[in-house]
ZAMARGU-4260 file (C-alpha; in steps of 0.2 Angstrom, whole numbers, plus 5000, padded with zeros to 4 digits):
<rodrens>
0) 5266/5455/5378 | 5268/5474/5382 | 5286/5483/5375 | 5296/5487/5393 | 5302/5504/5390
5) 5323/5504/5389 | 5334/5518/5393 | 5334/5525/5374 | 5314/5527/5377 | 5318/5536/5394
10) 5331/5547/5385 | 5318/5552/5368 | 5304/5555/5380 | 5315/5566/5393 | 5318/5577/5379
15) 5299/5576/5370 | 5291/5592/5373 | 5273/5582/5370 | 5278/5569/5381 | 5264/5563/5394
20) 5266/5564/5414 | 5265/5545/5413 | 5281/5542/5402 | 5291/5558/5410 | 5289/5547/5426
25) 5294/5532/5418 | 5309/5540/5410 | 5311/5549/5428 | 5313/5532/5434 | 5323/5522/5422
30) 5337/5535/5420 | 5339/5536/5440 | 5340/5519/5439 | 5353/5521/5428 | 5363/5532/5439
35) 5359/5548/5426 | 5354/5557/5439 | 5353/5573/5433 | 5345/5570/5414 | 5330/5565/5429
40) 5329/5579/5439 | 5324/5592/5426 | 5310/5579/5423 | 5306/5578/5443 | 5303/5595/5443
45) 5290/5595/5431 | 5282/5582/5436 | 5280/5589/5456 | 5265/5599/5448 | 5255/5584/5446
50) 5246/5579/5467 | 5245/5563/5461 | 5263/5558/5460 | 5269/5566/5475 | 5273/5549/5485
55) 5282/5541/5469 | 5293/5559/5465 | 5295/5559/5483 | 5305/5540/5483 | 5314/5544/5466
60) 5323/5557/5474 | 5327/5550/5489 | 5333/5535/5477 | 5343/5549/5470 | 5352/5556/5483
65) 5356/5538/5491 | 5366/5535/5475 | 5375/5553/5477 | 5379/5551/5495 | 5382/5531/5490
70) 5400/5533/5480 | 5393/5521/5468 | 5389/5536/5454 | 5410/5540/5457 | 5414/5523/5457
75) 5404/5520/5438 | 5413/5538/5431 | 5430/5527/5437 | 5426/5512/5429 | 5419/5521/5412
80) 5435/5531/5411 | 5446/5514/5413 | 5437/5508/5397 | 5428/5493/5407 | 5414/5483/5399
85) 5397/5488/5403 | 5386/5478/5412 | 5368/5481/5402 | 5356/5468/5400 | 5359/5466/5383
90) 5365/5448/5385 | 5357/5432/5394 | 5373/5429/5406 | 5386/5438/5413 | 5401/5435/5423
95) 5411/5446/5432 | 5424/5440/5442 | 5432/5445/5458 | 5450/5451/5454 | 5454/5446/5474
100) 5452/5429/5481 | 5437/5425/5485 | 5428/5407/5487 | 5411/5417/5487 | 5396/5420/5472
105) 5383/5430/5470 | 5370/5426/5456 | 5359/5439/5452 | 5340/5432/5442 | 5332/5448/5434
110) 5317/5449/5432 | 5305/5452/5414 | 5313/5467/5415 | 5332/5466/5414 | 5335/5478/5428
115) 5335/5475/5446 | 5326/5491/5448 | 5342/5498/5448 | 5350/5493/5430 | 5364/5481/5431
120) 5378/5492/5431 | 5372/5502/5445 | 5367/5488/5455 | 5387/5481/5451 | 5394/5494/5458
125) 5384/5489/5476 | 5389/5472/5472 | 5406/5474/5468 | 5408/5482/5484 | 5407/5464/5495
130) 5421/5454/5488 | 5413/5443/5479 | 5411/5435/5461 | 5394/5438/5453 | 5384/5431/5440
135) 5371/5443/5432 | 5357/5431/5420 | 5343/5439/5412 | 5330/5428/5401 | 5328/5438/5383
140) 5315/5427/5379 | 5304/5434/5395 | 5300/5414/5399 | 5308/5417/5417 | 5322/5406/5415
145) 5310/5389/5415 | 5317/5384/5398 | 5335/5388/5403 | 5343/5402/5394 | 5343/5403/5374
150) 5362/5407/5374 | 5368/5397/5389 | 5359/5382/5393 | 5342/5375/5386 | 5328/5367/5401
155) 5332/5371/5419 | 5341/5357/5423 | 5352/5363/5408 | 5356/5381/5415 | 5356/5373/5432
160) 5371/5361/5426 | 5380/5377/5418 | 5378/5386/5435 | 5386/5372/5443 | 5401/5371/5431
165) 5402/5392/5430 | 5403/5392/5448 | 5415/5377/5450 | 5427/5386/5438 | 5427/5404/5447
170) 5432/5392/5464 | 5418/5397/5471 | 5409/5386/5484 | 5401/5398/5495 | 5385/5403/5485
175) 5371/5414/5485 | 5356/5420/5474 | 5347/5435/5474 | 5330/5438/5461 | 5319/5452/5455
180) 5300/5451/5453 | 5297/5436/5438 | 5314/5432/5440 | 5312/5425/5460 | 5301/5411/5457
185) 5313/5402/5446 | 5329/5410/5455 | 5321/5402/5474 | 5320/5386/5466 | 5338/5387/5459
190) 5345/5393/5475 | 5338/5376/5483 | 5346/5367/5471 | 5362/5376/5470 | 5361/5373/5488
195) 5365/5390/5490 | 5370/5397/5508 | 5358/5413/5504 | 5343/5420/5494 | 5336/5437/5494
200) 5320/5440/5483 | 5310/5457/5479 | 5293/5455/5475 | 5295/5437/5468 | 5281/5422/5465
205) 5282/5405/5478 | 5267/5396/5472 | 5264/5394/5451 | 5252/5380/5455 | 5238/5376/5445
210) 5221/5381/5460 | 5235/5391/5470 | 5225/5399/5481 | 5238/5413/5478 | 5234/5425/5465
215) 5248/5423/5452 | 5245/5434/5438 | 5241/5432/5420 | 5261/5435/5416 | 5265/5419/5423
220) 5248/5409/5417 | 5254/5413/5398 | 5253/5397/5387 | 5270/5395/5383 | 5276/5394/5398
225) 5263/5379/5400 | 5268/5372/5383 | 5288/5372/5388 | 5289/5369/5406 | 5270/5363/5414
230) 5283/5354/5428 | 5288/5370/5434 | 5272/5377/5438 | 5270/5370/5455 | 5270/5376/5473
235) 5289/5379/5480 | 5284/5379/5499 | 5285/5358/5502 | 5299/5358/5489 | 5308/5371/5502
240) 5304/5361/5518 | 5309/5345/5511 | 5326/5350/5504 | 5329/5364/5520 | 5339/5375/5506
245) 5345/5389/5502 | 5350/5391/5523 | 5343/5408/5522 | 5329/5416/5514 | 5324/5436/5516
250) 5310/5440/5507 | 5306/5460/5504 | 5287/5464/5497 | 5275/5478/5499 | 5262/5475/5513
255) 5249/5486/5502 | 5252/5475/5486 | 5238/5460/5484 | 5250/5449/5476 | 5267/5451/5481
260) 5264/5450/5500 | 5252/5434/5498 | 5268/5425/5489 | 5280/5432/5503 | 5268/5428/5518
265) 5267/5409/5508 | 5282/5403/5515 | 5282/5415/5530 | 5282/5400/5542 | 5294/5388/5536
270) 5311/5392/5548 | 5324/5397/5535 | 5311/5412/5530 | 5311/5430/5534 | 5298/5441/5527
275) 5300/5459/5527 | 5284/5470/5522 | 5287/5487/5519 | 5275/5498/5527 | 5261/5506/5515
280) 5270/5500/5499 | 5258/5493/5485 | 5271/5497/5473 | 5277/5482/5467 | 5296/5487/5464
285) 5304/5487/5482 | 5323/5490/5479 | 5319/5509/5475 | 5308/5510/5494 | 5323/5501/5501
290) 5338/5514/5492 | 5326/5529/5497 | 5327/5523/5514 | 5347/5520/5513 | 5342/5504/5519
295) 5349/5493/5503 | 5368/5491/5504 | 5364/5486/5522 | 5352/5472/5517 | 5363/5466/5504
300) 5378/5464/5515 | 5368/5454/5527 | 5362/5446/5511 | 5378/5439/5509 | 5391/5439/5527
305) 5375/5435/5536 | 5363/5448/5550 | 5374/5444/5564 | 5391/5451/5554 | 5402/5458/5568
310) 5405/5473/5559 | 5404/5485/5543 | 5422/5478/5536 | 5417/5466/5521 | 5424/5449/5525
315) 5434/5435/5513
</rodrens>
């Protein structure tokens, strides 16, 4: 299974004089992800020599400048200089709790990567924004949470026990799930469960069935995930009608993207579902498409207070 670069490979190759186009973009990317916006940009320049990564330099540093104009890079140097804990990836679960009162939860499924594009602290300081507790999981083991996690909970239906007991002890009873790429197959069926109020998933998988006439990818056809779990391999679409939870589900995928949109369009049709395909994307990270379009903090507060919220104010 291939090494996903980290932010210490982004920083060694942002100052490698030998280092290839390819991993100056990666590094590019991973450090604006990171909110170290300008270790990137010396790197953006040299990169906007190469035609054939025009449209990605283009969305990276509108990514950029939606953090700048965001607060959230402000709101990170406050919370750095207070001495607060960083939220990094590094562990399998992560609470952070809601100083305020707030009956409301977010938990967050990475996916193989422990980012959600953005990397978790950065995508915090959006989260921390709407008043609610959040939960932040990320499966070390790259088994996509169908055995549990290592640290937490071993088997689904033991993480999906500790989310109930985690979430009963914040006082939280208003819940909502939102997943990243390998993350969203396993974080949609957890939302059902849960009985969550809400799921928002980028780029995620709906059908892991054996003959699935969706493509699914050799990540997800990888023995051991047959060897741990062969009963979460299954298609979530009559699992979804039956149960008619999470009461909310907005999907975001590229329209270009041969696999993503597929898994999207799925469900498409069942009445709790709305699909969203980004317009000439085949990239398969959306969050970065929707934060260069200044579209994100937007989508996650309908994510959570609902499309029809009266106004801007973030409700308890």
């Amino acid at each position: 299974m291939a090494k996903l670069p980290t932010l210490d490979d982004a920083l060694r190759w942002a100052e490698d004089p030998e280092a290839t186009d390819r991993r100056r973009y990666i590094a590019a990317d991973v450090l604006i992800s990171w909110g170290m916006i300008d270790r990137a940009e010396p790197l953006l320049e040299r990169l906007s020599q190469n035609p054939q990564l025009t449209g990605r330099l283009k969305r990276l540093r509108a990514a950029a400048r939606q953090l700048r104009r965001s607060g959230v890079l402000n709101d990170l140097a406050a919370m750095t200089d207070a001495g607060s804990e960083l939220i990094d990836g590094r562990h399998e679960a992560y609470t952070a709790r809601y100083d305020g009162d707030s009956n409301k939860v977010i938990v967050v499924f990475t996916g193989a990567d422990p980012r959600f594009w953005l990397s978790l602290m950065m995508l915090h300081m959006f989260l921390k924004r709407l008043n609610t507790h959040v939960i932040y999981l990320t499966d070390l083991r790259r088994l996509i949470f169908f055995d549990g996690l290592a640290t937490v909970a071993r088997g689904y239906d033991g993480l999906l026990e500790a989310l109930r007991t985690a979430i009963d002890g914040l006082g939280a009873n208003d819940i909502h799930v939102m997943a990243n790429s390998a993350g969203g197959f396993a974080g949609l069926r957890y939302a059902m469960d849960l009985q969550a109020k809400s799921f928002l998933g980028m780029s995620i998988r709906t059908d892991l069935s054996i003959g699935s006439p969706v493509p699914v990818g050799s990540f997800f056809q990888r023995p051991e995930l047959r060897q741990i779990a062969p009963h979460m391999l299954v298609d979530l679409k009559p699992m979804l009608q039956e149960s008619g939870w999470p009461e909310r589900i907005k999907l975001y995928a590229g329209d270009a993207n041969p696999v993503d949109r597929p898994h999207a369009m799925h469900i498409a049709d069942l009445p709790n579902v709305d699909v969203t395909l980004l317009a000439g994307q085949s990239e398969h990270d959306v969050t970065s498409r929707l934060l260069a379009q200044g579209e994100f903090e937007d989508v996650l507060r309908d994510f959570v207070y609902g499309p029809d919220r009266p106004s801007e104010d973030t409700r308890r």
